[in-house]
BALUMTOR-604615 format. One record per residue (C-alpha): residue number from 1; z, x negated, y; chain; residue in one letter. Coordinates in steps of 0.25 Angstrom, whole numbers. Each point is the difference from the previous one (the first is absolute). Layout:
BEGIN
seq,pz,px,py,mol,type
NUM,Z,X,Y,A,a .
...
//
This chain:
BEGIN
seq,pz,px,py,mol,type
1,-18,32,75,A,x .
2,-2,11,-9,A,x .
3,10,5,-10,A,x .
4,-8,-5,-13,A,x .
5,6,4,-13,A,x .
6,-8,-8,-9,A,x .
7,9,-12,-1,A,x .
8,3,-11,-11,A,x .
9,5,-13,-1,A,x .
10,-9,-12,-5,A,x .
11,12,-10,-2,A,x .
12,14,3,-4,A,x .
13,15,-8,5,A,x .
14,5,-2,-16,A,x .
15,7,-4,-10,A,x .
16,-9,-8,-4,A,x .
17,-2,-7,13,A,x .
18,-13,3,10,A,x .
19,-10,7,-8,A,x .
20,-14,3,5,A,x .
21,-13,9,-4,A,x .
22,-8,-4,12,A,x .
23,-8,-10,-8,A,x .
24,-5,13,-9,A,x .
25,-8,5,11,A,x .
26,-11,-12,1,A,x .
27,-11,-4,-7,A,x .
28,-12,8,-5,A,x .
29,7,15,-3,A,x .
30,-11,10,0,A,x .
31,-7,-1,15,A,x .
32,15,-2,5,A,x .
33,1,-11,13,A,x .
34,11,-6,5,A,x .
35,4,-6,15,A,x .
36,11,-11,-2,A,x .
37,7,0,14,A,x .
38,6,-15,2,A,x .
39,8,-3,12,A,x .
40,18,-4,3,A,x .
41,8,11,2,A,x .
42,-1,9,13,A,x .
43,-15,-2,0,A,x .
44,-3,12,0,A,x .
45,-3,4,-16,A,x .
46,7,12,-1,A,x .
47,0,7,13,A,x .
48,-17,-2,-1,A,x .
49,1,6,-15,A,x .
50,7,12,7,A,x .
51,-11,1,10,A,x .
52,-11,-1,-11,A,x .
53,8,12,-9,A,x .
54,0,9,14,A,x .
55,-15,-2,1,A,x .
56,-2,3,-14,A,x .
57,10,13,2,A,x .
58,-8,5,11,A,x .
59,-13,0,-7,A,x .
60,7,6,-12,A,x .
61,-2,-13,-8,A,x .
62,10,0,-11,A,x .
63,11,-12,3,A,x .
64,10,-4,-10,A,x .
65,11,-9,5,A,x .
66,10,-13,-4,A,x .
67,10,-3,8,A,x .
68,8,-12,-1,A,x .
69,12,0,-10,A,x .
70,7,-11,10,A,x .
71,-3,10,13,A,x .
72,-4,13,-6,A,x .
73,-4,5,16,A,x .
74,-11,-10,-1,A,x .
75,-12,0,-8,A,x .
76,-3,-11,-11,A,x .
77,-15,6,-3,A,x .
78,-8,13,-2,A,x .
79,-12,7,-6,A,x .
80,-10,8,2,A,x .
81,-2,7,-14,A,x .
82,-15,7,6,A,x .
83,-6,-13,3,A,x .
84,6,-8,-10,A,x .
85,6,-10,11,A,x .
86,14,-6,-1,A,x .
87,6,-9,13,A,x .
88,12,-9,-3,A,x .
89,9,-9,6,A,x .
90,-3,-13,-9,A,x .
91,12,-8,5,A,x .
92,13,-5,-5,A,x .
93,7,6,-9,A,x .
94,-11,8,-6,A,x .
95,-13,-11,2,A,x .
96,-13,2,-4,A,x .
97,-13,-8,2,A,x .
98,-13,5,-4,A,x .
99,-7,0,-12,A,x .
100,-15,3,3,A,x .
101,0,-3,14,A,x .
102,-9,9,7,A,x .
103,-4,7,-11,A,x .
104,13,8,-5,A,x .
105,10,-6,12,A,x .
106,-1,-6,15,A,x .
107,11,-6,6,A,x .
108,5,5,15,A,x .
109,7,-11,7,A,x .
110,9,5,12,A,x .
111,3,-17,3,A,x .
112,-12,1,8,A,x .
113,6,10,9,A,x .
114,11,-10,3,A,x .
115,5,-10,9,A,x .
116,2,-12,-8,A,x .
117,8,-9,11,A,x .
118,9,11,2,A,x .
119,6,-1,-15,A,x .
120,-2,-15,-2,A,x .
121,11,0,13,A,x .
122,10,8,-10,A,x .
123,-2,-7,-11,A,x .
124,15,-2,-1,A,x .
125,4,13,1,A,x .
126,-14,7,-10,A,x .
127,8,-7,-10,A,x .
128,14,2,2,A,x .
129,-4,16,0,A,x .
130,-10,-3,-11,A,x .
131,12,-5,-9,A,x .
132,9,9,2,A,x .
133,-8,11,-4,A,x .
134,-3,-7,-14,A,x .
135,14,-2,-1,A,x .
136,4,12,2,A,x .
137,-10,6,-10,A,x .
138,7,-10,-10,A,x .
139,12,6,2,A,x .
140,-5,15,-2,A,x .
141,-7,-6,-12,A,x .
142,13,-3,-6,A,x .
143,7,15,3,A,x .
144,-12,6,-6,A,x .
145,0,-9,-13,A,x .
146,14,3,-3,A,x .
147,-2,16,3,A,x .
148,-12,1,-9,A,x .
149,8,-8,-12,A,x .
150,11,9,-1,A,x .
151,-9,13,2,A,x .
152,-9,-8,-10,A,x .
153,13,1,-8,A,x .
154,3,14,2,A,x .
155,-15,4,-4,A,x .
156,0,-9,-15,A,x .
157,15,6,-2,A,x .
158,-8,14,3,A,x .
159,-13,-3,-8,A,x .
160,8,-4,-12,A,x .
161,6,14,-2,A,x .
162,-14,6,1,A,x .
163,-8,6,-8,A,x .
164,-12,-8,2,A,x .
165,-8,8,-11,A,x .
166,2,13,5,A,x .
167,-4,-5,15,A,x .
168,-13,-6,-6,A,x .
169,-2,13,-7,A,x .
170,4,8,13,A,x .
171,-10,-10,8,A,x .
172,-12,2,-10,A,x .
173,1,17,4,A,x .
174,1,-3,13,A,x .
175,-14,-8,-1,A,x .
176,-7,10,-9,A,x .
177,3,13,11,A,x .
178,-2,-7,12,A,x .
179,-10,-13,-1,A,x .
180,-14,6,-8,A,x .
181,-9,-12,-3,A,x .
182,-11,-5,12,A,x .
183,-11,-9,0,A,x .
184,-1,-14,9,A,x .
185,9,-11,0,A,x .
186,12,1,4,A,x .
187,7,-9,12,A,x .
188,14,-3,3,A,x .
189,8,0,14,A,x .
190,14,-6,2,A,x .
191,9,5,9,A,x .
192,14,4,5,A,x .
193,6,13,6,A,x .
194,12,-4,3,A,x .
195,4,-15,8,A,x .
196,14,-8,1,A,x .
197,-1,0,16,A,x .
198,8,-6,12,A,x .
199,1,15,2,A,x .
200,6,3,-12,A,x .
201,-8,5,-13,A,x .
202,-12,7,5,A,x .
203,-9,11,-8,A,x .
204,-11,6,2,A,x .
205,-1,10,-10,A,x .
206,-6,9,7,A,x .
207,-15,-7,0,A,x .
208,0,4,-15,A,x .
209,-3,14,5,A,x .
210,-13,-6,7,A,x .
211,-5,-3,-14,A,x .
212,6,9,-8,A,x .
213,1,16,1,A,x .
214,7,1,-14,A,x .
215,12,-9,-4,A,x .
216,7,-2,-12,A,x .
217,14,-5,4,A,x .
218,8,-9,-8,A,x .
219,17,1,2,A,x .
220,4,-14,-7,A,x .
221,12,-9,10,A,x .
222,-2,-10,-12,A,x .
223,-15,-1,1,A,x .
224,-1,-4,-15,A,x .
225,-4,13,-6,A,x .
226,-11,4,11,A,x .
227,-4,-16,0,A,x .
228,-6,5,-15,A,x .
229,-7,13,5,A,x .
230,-4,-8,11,A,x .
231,-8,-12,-9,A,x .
232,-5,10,-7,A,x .
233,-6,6,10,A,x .
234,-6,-11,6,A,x .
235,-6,-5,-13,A,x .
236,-6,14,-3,A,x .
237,-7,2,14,A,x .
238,-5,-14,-1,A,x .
239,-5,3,-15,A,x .
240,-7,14,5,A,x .
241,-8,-6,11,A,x .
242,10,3,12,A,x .
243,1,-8,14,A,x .
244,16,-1,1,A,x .
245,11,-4,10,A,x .
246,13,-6,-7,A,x .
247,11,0,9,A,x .
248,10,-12,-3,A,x .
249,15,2,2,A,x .
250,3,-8,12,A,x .
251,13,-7,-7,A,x .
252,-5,-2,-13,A,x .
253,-16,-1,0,A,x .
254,-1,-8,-13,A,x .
255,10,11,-7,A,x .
256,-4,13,6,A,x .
257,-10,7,3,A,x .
258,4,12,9,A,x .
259,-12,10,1,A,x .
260,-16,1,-5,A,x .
261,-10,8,10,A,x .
262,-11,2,-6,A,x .
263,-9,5,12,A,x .
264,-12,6,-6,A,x .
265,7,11,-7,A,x .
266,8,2,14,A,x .
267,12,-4,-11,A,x .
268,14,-8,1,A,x .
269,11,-2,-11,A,x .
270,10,-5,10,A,x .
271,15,-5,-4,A,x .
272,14,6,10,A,x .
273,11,-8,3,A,x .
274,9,-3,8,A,x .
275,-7,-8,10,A,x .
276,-15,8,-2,A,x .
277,2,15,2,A,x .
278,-12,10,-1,A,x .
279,-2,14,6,A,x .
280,-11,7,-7,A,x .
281,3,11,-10,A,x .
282,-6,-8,-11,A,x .
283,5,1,-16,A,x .
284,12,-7,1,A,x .
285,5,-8,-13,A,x .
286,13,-4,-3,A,x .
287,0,-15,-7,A,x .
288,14,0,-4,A,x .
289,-4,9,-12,A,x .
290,-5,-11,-8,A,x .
291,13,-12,4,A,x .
292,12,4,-9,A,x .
293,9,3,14,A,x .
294,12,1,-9,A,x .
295,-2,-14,-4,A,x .
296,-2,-4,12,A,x .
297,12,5,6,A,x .
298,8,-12,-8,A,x .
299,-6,-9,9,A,x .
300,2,9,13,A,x .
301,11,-9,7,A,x .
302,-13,-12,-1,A,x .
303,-9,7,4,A,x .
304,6,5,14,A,x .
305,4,-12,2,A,x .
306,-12,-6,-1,A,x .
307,-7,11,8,A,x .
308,10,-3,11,A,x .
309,-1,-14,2,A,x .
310,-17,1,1,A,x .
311,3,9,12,A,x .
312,8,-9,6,A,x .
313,-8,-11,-3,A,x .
314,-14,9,4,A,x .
315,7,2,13,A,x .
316,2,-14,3,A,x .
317,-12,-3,-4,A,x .
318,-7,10,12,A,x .
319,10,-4,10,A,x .
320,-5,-17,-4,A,x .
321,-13,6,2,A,x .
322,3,8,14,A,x .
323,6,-16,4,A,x .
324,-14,-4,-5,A,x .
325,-8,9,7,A,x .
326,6,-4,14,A,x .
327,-3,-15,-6,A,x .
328,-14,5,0,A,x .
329,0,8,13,A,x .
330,4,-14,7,A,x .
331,-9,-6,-6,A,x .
332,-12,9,4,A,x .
333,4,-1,15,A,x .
334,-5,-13,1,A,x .
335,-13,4,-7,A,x .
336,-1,12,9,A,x .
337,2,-7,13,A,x .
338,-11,-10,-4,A,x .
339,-11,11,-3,A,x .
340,-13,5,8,A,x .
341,2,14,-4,A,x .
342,-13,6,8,A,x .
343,-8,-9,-8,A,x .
344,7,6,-13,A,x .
345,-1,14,6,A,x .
346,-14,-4,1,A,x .
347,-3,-4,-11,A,x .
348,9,13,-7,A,x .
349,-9,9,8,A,x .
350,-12,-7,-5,A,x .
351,4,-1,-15,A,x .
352,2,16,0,A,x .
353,-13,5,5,A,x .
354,-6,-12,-11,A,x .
355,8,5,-11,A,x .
356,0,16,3,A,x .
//
């Protein structure tokens, strides 16, 4: 498959537990339609995503891609921005049914490609492996809950030795040089740039180059500082007419927000730490300007600690989700040993000539 650099996640491992956007993209959203893909795992869902992005790549389509924050090597949906088409894998965790059927949705069902006696005859074991995975996701679960609460900790310790005025002031230039006013509504996308994976913590930082040629980076390990420029951003680009990608920290989404890209004006106000790093010679602004760091010092001993432990436990959590993930892969070999994968090929090939 090609090397595409357009990649995002649609749904993020967090603190907060399994969150989920992929609902955001049905319903009637400006001539988009989407193609809900229904099937077990090993059916087939992400390798016939792939194959659809490689057509779309050699007709020079544009493809945006979502892998899977739970197996970042396999695909949980993608989208072709040009035709306004979106394909998703509306299974478990991340389900989603249509909401006008056949008018903004249609669903693709996989089950029809397989063999039902062959899975009925490991029932026993379907469910042992199923169990084991959701277990294992609990587990993660718990890692991730603990690790977001002290760096939830860490960033109100931060933010309460900030100057919250001056950022807000700061954030207000920022809009007036960069975001003029446009005309049109407005229309919001969530997503997340990095992902708490079983291969560690995986970013893709540099798909913020496909959007955006200038960027305004954002050094801030707290998050608290450039969470303010952020929301201001946001609120402003909404408020002067501009479409808008807000990129959720993967830890924290109902905290943070990490970056804005504002696509039209080829524009990102993007945030550096020390899991996301950025390579463009962008202006650079140093956050710690507006938290009193001497302050801050007094509560240095917490703070490392608390920074530690989250690693510790963020470790734990990818290697839970590593024992997950081979849950899953035992799992899907029941699935794939009970499909008819020349009438899915089929059936791929057919779908890619319809669609492109």
């Amino acid at each position: 498959m090609q090397n595409f650099n357009n990649k995002y996640f649609l749904a993020a491992n967090s603190c907060e537990g399994f969150i989920s956007t992929f609902n955001d993209y049905c319903g009637l959203k400006n001539g988009w339609f989407t193609y809900i893909i229904k099937g077990g795992p090993g059916t087939g869902k992400s390798s016939f995503m792939k194959f659809l992005a490689a057509k779309a790549a050699d007709k020079n389509i544009e493809v945006e891609l979502f892998p899977c924050s739970s197996d970042p090597d396999s695909l949980d949906a993608i989208i072709f921005p040009q035709k306004k088409i979106m394909v998703l894998d509306g299974t478990v965790p991340h389900t989603v049914d249509p909401i006008f059927p056949a008018v903004s949705e249609e669903i693709l069902n996989f089950g029809m490609f397989w063999e039902k006696h062959l899975l009925t005859e490991n029932k026993d074991k379907i469910i042992k492996a199923t169990e084991k995975n959701k277990l294992l996701h609990k587990i993660a679960s718990k890692y991730l809950l603990t690790a977001g609460n002290l760096l939830k900790s860490n960033y109100n310790l931060a933010l309460g030795f900030t100057d919250k005025n001056a950022v807000q002031k700061f954030a207000k230039k920022l809009c007036d040089k960069y975001i003029p006013k446009a005309h049109g509504a407005s229309n919001e996308e969530i997503r997340f740039l990095c992902g708490i994976t079983p291969k560690g913590i995986v970013s893709f930082a540099n798909s913020v180059n496909e959007k955006a040629n200038t960027q305004i980076i954002i050094e801030d390990k707290f998050g608290c500082a450039s969470n303010i420029i952020m929301n201001t951003i946001r609120n402003t680009s909404i408020l002067n007419g501009y479409d808008i990608i807000t990129i959720k920290n993967a830890l924290l989404p109902n905290t943070i927000t990490d970056h804005i890209i504002i696509p039209e004006l080829s524009l990102a106000f993007v945030r550096e730490y020390e899991f996301q790093h950025f390579s463009n010679d962008g202006r650079r602004i140093h956050a710690r300007r507006y938290t009193d760091m001497q302050k801050l010092k007094n509560h240095k001993e917490r703070l490392n600690l608390n920074r530690k432990i989250s690693k510790e436990l963020l470790l734990s959590a990818c290697e839970t989700l590593k024992e997950a993930k081979a849950a899953h892969d035992d799992l899907e070999k029941f699935y794939i040993g009970a499909m008819d994968f020349t009438r899915l090929t089929k059936f791929a090939n057919d779908f890619a000539e319809k669609l492109f």
